[in-house]
C-alpha positions in Angstrom: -5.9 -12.6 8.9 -5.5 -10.6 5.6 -1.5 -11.5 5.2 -1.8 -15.6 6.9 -2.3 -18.5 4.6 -5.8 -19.0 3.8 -7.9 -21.8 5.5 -8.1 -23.5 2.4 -6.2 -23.5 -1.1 -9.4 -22.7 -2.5 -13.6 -22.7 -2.3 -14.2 -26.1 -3.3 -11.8 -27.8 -0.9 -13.6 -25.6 1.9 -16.8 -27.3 0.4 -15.4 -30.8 0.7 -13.7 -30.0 4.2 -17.8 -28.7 5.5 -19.6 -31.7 3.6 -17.8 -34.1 5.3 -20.1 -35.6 8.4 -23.2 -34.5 6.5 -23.4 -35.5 3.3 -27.4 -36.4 4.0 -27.7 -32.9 5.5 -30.1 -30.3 3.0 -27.6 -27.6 1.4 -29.9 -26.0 -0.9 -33.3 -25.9 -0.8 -35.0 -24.4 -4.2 -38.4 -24.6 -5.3 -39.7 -28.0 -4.8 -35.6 -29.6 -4.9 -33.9 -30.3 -2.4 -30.4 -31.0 -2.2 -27.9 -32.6 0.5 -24.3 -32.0 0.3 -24.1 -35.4 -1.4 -26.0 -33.8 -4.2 -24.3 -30.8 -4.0 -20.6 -32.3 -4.4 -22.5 -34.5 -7.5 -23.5 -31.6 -9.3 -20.3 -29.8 -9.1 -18.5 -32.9 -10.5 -20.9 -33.2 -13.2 -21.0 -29.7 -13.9 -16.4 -29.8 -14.1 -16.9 -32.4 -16.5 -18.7 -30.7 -18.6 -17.2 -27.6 -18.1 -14.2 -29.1 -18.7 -15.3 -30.9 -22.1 -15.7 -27.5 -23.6 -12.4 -26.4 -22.7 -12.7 -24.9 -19.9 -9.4 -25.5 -17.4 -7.2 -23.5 -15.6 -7.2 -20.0 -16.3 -9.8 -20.1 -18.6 -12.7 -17.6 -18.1 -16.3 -18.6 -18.3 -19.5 -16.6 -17.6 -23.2 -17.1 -16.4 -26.3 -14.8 -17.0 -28.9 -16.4 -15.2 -31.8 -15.7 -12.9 -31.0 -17.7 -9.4 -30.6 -21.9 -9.6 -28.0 -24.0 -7.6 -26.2 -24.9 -11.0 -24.5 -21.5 -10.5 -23.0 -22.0 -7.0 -22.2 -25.6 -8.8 -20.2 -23.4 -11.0 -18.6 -21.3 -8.5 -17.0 -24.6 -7.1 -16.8 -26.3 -10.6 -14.4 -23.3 -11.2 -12.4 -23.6 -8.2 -11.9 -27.1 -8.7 -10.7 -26.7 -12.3 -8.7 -23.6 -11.2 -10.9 -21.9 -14.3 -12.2 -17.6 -13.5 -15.8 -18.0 -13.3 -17.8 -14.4 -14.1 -21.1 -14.8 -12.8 -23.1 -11.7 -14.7 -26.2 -9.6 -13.2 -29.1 -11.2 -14.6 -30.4 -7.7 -15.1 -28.0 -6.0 -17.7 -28.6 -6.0 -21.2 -27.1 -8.1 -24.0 -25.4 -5.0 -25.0 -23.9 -4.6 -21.2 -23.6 -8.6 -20.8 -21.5 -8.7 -24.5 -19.2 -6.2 -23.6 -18.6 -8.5 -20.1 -17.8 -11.6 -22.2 -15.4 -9.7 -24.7 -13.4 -7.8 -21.9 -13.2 -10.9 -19.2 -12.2 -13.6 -22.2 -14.8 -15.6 -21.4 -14.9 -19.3 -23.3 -18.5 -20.0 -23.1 -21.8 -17.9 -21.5 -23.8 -20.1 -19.2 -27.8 -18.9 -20.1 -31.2 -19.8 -18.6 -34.5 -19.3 -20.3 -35.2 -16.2 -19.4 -31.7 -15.1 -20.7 -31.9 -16.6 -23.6 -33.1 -14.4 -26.1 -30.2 -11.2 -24.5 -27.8 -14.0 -24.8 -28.3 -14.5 -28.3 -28.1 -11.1 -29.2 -24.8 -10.6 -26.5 -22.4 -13.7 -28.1 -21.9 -15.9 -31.1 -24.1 -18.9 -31.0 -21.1 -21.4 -30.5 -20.5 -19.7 -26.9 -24.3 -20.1 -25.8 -24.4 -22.9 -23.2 -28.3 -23.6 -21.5 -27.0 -23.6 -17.8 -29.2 -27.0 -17.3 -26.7 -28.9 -19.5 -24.3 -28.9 -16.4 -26.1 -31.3 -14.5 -26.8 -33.9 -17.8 -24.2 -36.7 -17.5 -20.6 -35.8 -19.4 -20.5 -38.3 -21.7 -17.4 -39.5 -22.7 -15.5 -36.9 -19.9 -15.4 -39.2 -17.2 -12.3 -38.1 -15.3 -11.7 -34.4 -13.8 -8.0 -33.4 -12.2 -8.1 -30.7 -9.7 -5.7 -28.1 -10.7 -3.3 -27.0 -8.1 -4.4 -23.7 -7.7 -1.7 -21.2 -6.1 -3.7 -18.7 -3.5 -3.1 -15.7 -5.5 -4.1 -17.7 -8.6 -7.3 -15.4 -10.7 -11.0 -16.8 -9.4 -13.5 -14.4 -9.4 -14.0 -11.4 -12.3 -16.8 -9.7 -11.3 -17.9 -6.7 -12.8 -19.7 -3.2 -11.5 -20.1 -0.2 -12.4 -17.2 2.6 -11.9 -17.1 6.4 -12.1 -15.9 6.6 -15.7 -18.7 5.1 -17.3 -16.7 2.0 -18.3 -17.5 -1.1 -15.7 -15.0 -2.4 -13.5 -13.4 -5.8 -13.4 -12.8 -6.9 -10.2 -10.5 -9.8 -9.8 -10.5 -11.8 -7.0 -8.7 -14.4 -6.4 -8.5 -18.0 -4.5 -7.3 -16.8 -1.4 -9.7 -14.1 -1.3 -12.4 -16.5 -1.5 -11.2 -18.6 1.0 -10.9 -16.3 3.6 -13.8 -14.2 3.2 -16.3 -17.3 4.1 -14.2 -17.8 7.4 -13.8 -14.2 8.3 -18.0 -13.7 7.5 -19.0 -17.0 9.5 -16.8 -15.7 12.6 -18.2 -11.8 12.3 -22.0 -13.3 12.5 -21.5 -16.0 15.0 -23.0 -18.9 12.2 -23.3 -22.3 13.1 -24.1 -25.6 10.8 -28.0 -25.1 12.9 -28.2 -21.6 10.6 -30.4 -21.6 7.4 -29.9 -18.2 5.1 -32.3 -17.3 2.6 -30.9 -16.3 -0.3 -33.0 -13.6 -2.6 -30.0 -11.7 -4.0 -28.6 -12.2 -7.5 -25.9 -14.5 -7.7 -24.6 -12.3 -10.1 -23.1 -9.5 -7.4 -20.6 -10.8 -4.8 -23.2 -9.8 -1.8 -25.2 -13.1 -3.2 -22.9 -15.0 -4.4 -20.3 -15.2 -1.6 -21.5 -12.8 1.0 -24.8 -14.8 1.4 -24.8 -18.5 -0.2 -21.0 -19.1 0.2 -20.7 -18.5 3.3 -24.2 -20.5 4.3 -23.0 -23.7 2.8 -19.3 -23.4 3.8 -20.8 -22.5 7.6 -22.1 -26.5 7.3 -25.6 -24.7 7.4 -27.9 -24.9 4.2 -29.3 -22.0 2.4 -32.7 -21.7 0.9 -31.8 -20.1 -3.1 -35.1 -17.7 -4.8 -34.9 -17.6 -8.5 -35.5 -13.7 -7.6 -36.8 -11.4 -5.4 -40.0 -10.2 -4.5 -41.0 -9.8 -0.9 -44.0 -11.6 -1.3 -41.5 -14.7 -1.5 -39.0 -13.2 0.9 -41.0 -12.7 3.7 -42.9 -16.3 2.9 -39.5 -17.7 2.5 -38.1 -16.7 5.7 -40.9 -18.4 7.6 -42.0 -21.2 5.2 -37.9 -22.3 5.4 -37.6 -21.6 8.8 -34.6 -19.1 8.3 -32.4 -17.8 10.9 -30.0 -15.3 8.2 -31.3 -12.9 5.8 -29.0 -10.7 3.7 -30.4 -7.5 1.1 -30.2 -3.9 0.4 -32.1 -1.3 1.8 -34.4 -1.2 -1.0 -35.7 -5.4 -0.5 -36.7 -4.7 2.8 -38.3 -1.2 2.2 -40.2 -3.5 -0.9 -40.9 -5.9 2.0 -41.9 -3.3 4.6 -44.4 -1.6 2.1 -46.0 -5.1 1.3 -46.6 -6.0 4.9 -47.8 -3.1 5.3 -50.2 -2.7 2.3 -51.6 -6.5 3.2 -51.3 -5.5 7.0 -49.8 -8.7 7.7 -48.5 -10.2 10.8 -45.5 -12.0 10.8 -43.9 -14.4 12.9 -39.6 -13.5 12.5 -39.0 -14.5 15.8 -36.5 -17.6 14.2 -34.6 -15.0 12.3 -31.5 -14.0 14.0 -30.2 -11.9 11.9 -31.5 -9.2 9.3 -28.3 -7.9 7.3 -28.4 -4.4 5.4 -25.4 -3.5 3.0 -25.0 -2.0 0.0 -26.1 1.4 0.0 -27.2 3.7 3.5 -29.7 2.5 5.7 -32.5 5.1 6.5 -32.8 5.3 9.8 -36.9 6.2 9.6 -37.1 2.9 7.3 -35.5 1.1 10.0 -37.5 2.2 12.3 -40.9 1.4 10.3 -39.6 -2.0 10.0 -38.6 -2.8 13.4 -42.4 -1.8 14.4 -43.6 -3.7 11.6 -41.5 -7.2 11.7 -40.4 -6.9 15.5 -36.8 -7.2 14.2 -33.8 -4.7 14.1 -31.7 -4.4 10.9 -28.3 -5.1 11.0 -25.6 -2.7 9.1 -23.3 -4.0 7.1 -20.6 -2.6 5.0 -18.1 -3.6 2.6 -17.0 -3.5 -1.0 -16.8 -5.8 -3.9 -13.3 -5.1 -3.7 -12.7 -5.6 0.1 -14.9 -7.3 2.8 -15.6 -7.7 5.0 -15.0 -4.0 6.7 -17.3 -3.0 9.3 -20.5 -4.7 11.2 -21.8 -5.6 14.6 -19.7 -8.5 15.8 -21.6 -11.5 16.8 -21.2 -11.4 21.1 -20.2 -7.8 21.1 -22.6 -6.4 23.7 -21.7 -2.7 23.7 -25.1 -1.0 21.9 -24.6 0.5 18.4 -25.4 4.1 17.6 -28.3 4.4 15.5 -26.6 6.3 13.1 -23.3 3.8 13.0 -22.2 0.9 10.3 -20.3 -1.4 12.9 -17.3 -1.9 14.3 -13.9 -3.2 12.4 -13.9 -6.5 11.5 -11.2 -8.9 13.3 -8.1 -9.0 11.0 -8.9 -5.7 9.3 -6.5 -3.2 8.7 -8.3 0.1 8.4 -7.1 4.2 8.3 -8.9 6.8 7.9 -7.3 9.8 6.2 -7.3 13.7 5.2 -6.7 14.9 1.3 -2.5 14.8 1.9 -2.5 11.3 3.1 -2.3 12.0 6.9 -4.4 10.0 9.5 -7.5 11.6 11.3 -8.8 11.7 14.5 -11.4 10.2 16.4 -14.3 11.7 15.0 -12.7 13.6 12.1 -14.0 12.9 9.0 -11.9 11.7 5.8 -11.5 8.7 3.6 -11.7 5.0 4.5 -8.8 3.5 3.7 -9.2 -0.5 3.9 -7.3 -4.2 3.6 -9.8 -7.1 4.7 -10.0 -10.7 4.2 -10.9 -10.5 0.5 -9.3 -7.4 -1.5 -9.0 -7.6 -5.3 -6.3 -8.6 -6.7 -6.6 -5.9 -9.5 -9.1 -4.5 -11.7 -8.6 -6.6 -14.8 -7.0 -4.9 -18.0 -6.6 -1.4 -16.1 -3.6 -0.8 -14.4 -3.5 2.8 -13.9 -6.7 2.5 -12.2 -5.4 -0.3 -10.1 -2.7 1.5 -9.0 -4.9 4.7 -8.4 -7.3 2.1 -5.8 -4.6 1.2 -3.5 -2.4 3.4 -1.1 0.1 2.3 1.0 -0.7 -1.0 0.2 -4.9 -0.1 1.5 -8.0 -0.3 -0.9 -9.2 3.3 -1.3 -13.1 3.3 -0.4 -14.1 6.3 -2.2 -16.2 6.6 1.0 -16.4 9.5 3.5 -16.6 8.3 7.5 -15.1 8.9 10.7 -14.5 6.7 13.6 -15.6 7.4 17.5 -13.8 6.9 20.6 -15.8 3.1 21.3 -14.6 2.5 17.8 -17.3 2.8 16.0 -17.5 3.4 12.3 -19.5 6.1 10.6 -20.3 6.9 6.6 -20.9 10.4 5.6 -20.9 11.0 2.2 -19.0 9.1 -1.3 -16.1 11.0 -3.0 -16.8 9.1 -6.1 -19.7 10.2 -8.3 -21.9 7.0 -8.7 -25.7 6.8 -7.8 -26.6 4.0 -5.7 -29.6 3.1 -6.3 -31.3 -0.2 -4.4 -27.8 -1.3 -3.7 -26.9 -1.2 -7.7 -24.1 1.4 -8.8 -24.9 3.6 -11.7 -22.2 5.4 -12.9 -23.4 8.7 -14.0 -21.0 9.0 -17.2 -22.3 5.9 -18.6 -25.7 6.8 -18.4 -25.1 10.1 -19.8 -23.3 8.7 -23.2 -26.4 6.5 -24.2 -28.5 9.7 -23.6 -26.5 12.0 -25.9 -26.5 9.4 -28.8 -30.1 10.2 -29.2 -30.4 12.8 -32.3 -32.4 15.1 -30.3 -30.3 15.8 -27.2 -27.3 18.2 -27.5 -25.8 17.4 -23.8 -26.8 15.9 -21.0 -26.3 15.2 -17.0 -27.3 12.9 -14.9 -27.1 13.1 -10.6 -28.6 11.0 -8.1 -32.1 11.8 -6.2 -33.1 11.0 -2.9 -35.7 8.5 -3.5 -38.0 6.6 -0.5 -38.1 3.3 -2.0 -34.4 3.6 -4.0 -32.0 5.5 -1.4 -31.4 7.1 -5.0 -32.7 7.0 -8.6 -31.0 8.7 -11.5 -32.3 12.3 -12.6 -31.5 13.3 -16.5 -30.7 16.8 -17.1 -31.0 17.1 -21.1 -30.8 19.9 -23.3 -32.2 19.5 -26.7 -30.6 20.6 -29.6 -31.9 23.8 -32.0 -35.7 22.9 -33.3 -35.3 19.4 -31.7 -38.0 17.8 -29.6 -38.0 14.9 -27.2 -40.5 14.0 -24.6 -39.2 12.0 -21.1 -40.9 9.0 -22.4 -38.8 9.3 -25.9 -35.8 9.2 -23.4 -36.8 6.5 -21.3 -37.6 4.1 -24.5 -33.8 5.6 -26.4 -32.1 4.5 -23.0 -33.8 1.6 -22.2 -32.2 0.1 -25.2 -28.8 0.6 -24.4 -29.0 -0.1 -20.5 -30.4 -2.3 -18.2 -33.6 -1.0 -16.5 -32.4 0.2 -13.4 -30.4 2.6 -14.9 -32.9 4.3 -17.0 -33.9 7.6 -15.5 -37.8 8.1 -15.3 -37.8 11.8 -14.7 -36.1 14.5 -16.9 -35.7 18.1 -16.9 -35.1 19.9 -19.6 -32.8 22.6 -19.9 -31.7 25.5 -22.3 -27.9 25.2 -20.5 -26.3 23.6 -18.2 -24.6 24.8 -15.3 -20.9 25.4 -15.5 -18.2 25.9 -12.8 -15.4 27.8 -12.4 -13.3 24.9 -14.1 -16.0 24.7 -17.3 -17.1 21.5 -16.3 -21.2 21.3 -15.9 -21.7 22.1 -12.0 -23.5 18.6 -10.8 -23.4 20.3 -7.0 -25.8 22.6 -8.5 -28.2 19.9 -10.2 -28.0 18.0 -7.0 -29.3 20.9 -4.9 -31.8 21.1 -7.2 -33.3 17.5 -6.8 -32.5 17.1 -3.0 -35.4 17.0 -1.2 -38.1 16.2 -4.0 -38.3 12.5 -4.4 -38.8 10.9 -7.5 
């Protein structure tokens, strides 16, 4: 599947090839709108004519920062169509985070809503500032559109996260990626045109974007868009919409667990077919709480912005999952597992995941040492830790790379700890991940203040929650006269960890 021509040249032909037959069929259903495919295929012409009247064409990078709306997936198609790279941002970074985005990706133009508006003001010049509503007003004088011919390895998707350096990643992905992903996702969950997914995740990460609302509407089913989540409106959703396909991190459904619990409600999931967990380790004790709770098991998932899918319970496999298991291998993937000097593992030996699936980055953009570094033999290097069992199932054990994970969203340490040691009181600084109930993780600050300096946790939390978006701001500090060292003079984070694990935040 990985290496064979893609189903389709690119994501908006697969949206003409599934709207065909039911054009009067509801795609998206948000807030009080709802939209066939007929209105769906409208909007995405409207919005490539206007896209298209501010120059954006093939090749061209454009970006969004916006809370959920179905003018974004109009854009991820818009894009396709007009062989443009679309880089849809997380609505929750700062301008600071979301302007230096625009500058490294290229972009032409940052799509806003009004919630964004006053970040996006302060992130780009005010020529680039587009309100994402002015994609569905009519074009004007642009009354003509002409699909590029977009090559399968032509650029798509940038999408950005962040990496072990402190610097965020680029992830390019391109048309063929796209178009087999949706495919390969439908196939692994068994979806049907009769499925309805509710989407609460940001279409600002590839888990909503894709993952979820993709792969609903390119299934010839219809998805049901939140602006955000809360799991007030989750759980509400998933009945009021009749869903059958729900997809979040551990965190939305330990937020969702905790609110059913707190209003002791009783709820009626027996139409949902399918509860999918990814992005960061699923406790098995939360799991558990919630399968007593909502009389429905969680599904693992796992995979990668750069590669997925990987591993997951394959729709009509009947052989019982391990508790403690992410899935099987998806069909088409080509997986290793292998020791420190390259060599492959054993059944039930542990060493790192080595993966190519249906939708692996092209590159990271503007950094080819680190692109090179992520691939061997031709395989995505996971950073993860796993082994696999004789019944072929997969296993995660631990990350080689040092990035906290909290709620599903990567902090990368190094980042964190620059914005702290620009304050005027802090002479160094180190920041590790906690185990946290709600979280999975939350970042812990290690600070040590310089000579006659004083700082309290709150003057932390206000410096850093200036430069970084809020889930990145630590909440709990410990101040230090030094920090460890080991042997190699680098501060021991091993050490700081030990000192956090078991005390939740």
């Amino acid at each position: 599947m990985t290496d064979s021509a893609p189903p389709f040249p690119n994501a908006h032909a697969a949206l003409l090839a599934v709207a065909h037959g039911r054009l009067d069929k509801t795609a998206i259903a948000f807030e009080s709108e709802r939209l066939t495919y007929a209105d769906i295929l409208s909007l995405v012409d409207t919005s490539a004519r206007n896209l298209a009247a501010r120059g954006i064409g093939r090749g061209v990078p454009f970006a969004s920062y916006s809370q959920n709306r179905p003018e974004l997936m109009a854009c991820y198609y818009a894009a396709a169509r007009l062989g443009a790279m679309f880089v849809p941002v997380n609505p929750n970074l700062t301008g600071a985070e979301v302007a230096y985005a625009v500058r490294h990706s290229g972009a032409r133009i940052l799509l806003h809503d009004d919630m964004a508006a006053e970040a996006a003001r302060a992130a780009v010049p005010a020529e680039m500032l587009v309100p994402i509503d002015a994609l569905s007003e009519p074009a004007g004088a642009m009354t003509h559109v002409i699909d590029a011919d977009t090559r399968p390895d032509d650029d798509f998707l940038i999408i950005y996260t962040s990496g072990s350096t402190g610097t965020p990643k680029a992830i390019v992905l391109d048309h063929a990626a796209q178009a087999r992903a949706p495919v390969a996702l439908a196939t692994m969950w068994g979806m049907t045109e009769a499925d309805v997914t509710l989407v609460a995740l940001p279409l600002g990460y590839l888990y909503g974007l894709s993952t979820a609302a993709a792969v609903g509407l390119q299934s010839g089913g219809g998805i049901a868009l939140l602006r955000r989540f809360h799991p007030r409106d989750a759980i509400e959703g998933l009945v009021g919409h009749g869903a059958t396909l729900f997809h979040g991190v551990p965190t939305m459904f330990s937020m969702m667990l905790e609110y059913a619990e707190q209003h002791d409600l009783r709820v009626d999931l027996s139409g949902v077919r399918a509860l999918i967990c990814a992005g960061a380790p699923l406790p098995l004790e939360m799991r558990r709480r919630f399968a007593r709770c909502f009389g429905k098991d969680l599904q693992n998932y796992y995979a990668m912005t750069e590669a997925t899918p990987v591993f997951a319970r394959i729709a009509g496999d009947t052989d019982p999952m391990p508790d403690d298991a992410v899935g099987k291998a998806v069909p088409g993937l080509t997986v290793r597992i292998v020791r420190p000097d390259g060599t492959d593992c054993a059944a039930g030996e542990q060493g790192e995941i080595l993966v190519r699936a249906a939708a692996t980055m092209s590159r990271y953009l503007g950094a080819p040492e680190l692109t090179a570094a992520a691939f061997q033999d031709g395989l995505f290097r996971s950073g993860d830790l796993g082994h696999r069992d004789d019944r072929g199932f997969y296993y995660i054990t631990g990350r080689i790379k040092d990035v906290i994970i909290r709620g599903g969203a990567n902090i990368a340490p190094a980042e964190v700890e620059q914005v702290l040691a620009a304050h005027p009181a802090v002479q160094d600084a180190a920041v590790v991940g906690a185990p946290d109930r709600v979280f999975g993780e939350v970042p812990v600050a290690f600070v040590v203040l310089r000579h006659g300096a004083t700082a309290s946790a709150e003057d932390m939390i206000a410096h850093a929650g200036r430069a970084l978006a809020d889930f990145k701001v630590p909440r709990r500090y410990m101040f230090e006269t030094v920090l460890p060292v080991g042997t190699t003079g680098k501060v021991d984070k091993a050490a700081l960890r030990k000192r956090c694990a078991g005390v939740e935040s």
